[in-house]
ROGUKE-882298 format. One record per residue (C-alpha): residue number from 0; x, y, z. Coordinates in Angstrom, 1 decimal, always signed. Layout:
resi:X:Y:Z
NUM:X:Y:Z
...
This chain:
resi:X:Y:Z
0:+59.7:-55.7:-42.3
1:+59.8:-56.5:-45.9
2:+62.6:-59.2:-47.1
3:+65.1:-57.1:-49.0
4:+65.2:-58.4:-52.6
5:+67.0:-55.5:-54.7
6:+71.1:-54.1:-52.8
7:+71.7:-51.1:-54.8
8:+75.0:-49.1:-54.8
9:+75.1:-45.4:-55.7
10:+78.3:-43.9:-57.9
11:+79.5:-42.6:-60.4
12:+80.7:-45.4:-63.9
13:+83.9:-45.2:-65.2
14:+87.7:-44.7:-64.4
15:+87.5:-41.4:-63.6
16:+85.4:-41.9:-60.6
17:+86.1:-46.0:-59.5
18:+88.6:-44.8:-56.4
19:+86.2:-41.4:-55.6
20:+84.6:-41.2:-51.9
21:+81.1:-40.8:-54.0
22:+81.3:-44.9:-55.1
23:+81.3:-46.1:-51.6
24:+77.9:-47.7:-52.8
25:+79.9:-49.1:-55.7
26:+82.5:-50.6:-53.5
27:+79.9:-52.1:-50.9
28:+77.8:-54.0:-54.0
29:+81.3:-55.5:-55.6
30:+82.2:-56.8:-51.7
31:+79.0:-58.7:-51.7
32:+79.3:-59.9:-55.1
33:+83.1:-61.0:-54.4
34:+81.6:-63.0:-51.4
35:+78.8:-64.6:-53.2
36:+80.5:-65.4:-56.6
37:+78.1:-63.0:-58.5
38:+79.1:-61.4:-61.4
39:+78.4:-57.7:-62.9
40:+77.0:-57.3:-66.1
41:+75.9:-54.6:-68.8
42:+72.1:-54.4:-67.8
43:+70.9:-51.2:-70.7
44:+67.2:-51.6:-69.6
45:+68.2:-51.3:-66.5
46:+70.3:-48.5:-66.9
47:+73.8:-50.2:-64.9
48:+75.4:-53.1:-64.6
49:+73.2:-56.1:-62.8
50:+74.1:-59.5:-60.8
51:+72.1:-62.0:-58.7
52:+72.6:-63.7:-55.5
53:+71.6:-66.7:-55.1
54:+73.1:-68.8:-52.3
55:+71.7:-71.1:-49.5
56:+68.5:-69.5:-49.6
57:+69.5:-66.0:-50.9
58:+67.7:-64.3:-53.8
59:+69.2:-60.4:-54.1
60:+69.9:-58.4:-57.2
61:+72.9:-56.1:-57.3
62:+72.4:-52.9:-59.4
63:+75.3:-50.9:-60.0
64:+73.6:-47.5:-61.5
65:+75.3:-46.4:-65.2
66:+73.2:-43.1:-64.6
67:+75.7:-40.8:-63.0
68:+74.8:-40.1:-59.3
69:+72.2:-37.8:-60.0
70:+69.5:-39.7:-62.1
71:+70.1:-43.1:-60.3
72:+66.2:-43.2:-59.3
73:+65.9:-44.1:-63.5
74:+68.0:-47.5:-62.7
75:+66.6:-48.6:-59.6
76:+63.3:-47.9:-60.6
77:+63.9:-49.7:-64.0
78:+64.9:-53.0:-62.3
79:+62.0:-52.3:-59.8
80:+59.5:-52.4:-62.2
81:+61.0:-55.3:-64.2
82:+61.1:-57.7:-61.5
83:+58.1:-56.4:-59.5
84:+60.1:-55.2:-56.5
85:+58.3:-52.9:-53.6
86:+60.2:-49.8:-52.2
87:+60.2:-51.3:-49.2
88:+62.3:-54.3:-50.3
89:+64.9:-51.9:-51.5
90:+68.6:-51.4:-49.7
91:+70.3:-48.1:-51.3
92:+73.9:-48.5:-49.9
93:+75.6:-44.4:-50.1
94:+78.4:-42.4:-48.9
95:+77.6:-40.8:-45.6
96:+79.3:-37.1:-44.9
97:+77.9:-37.3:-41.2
98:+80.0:-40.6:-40.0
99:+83.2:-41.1:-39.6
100:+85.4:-42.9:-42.3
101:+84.7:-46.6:-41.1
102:+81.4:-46.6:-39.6
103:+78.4:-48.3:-41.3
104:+74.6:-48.0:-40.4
105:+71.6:-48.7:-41.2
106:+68.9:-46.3:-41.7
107:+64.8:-46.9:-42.9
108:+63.6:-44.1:-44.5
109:+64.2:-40.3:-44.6
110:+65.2:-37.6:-46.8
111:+68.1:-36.8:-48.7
112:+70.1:-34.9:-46.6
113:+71.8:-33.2:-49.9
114:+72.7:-36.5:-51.6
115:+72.3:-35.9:-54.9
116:+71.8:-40.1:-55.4
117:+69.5:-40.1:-52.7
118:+67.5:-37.2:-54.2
119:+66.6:-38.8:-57.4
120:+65.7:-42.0:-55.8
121:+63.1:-40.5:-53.9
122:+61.7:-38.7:-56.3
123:+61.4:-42.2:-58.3
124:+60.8:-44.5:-55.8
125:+59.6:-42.2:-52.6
126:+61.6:-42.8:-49.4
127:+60.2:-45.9:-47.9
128:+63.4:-47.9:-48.9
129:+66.2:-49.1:-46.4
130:+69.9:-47.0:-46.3
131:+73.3:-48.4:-45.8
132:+75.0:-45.6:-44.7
133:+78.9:-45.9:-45.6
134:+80.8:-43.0:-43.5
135:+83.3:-41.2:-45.5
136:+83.7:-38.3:-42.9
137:+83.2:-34.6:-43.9
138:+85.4:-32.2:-45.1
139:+84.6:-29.6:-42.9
140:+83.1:-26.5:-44.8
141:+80.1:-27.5:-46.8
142:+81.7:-25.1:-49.8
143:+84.6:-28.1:-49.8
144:+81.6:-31.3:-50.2
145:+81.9:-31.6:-53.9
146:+85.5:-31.7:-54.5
147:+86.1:-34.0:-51.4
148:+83.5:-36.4:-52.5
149:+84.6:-36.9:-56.0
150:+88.5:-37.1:-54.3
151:+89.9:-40.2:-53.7
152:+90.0:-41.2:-50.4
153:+94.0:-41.5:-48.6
154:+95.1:-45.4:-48.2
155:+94.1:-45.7:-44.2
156:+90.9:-44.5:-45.1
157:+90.1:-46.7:-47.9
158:+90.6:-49.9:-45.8
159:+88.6:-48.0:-43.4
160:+86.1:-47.7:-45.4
161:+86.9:-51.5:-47.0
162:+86.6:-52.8:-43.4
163:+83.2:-51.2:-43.2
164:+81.8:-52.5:-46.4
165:+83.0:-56.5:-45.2
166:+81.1:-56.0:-41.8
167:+78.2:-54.7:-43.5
168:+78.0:-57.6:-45.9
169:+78.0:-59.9:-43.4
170:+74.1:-58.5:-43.2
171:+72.9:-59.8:-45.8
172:+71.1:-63.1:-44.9
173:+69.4:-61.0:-42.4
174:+68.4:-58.2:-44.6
175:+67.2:-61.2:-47.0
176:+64.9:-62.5:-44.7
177:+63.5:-59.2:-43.3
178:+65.1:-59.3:-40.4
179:+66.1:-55.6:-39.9
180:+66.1:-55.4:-36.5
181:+68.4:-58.1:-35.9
182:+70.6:-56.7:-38.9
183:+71.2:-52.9:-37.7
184:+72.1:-54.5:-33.8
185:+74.3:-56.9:-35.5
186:+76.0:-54.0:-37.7
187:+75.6:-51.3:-35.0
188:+77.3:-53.2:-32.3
189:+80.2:-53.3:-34.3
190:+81.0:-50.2:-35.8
């Protein structure tokens, strides 16, 4: 398994999305940056805002996309190119509508399953890239997936889906190294 040398969080930029379901990807990538001491900054040709990891034998970009969810593939792919880094060393961490609020998995490859982040990214990238899956739950009627994505979630869930984003960082020497298999039984024995 390839090393994982690019963490990527899908969203949405500014205020009026920061506390939407959509920026769980957002959320995850400022956890691990809190943790490591890495800081966010204005990236334009890389379409977002950027920060390395380097710690103890860690070397991972962060890439927050500035693209609006629906052209993040220009972002990723941008940093990519840049710094020479395969699909496969690529983690795209996304709001999941099929787990429950809380629960965090890991996932290689695969289609889109309607995500509109996920969507563009393959077509930029193809699909060989590694998921985080954060679970936001589902509203129900598929008619009700745009305004409940792009809602806040209520408090209890937040921290649910806080809690989620802390185990999953706790990954990410694995994930550095290549170790995937070791990573999802980690993560997937605890949520």
């Amino acid at each position: 398994m390839s090393k994982i040398k690019l963490i990527v969080g899908l969203g949405n930029p500014g205020d009026k999305y920061d506390l939407t379901r959509h920026n769980a990807g957002f959320w995850f990538v400022d956890e691990v940056a809190r943790q490591y001491g890495a800081v966010f900054r204005p990236e334009t040709k890389f379409l977002g805002q950027a920060a390395r990891v380097q710690s103890n034998g860690l070397d991972v970009w962060l890439l927050k996309p500035a693209t609006f969810m629906n052209r993040s593939g220009q972002s990723i792919s941008a940093l990519a190119k840049f710094y020479k880094i395969p699909v496969e060393s690529i983690l795209v961490v996304h709001d999941e509508l099929d787990l429950p609020v809380g629960v965090a998995k890991l996932k290689k490859g695969g289609g889109h399953g309607g995500h509109n982040g996920l969507r563009d990214t393959i077509a930029a990238m193809g699909k060989e890239f590694l998921r985080l899956r954060i679970g936001i739950d589902h509203p129900g009627h598929r008619d009700q997936v745009v305004d409940y994505v792009l809602k806040a979630p209520s408090k209890t869930d937040r921290q649910d889906i806080d809690d989620a984003c802390y185990r999953a960082s706790k990954i990410i020497p694995e994930l550095a190294v290549g170790d995937i298999e070791k990573a999802m039984m980690i993560l997937h024995t605890k949520s």
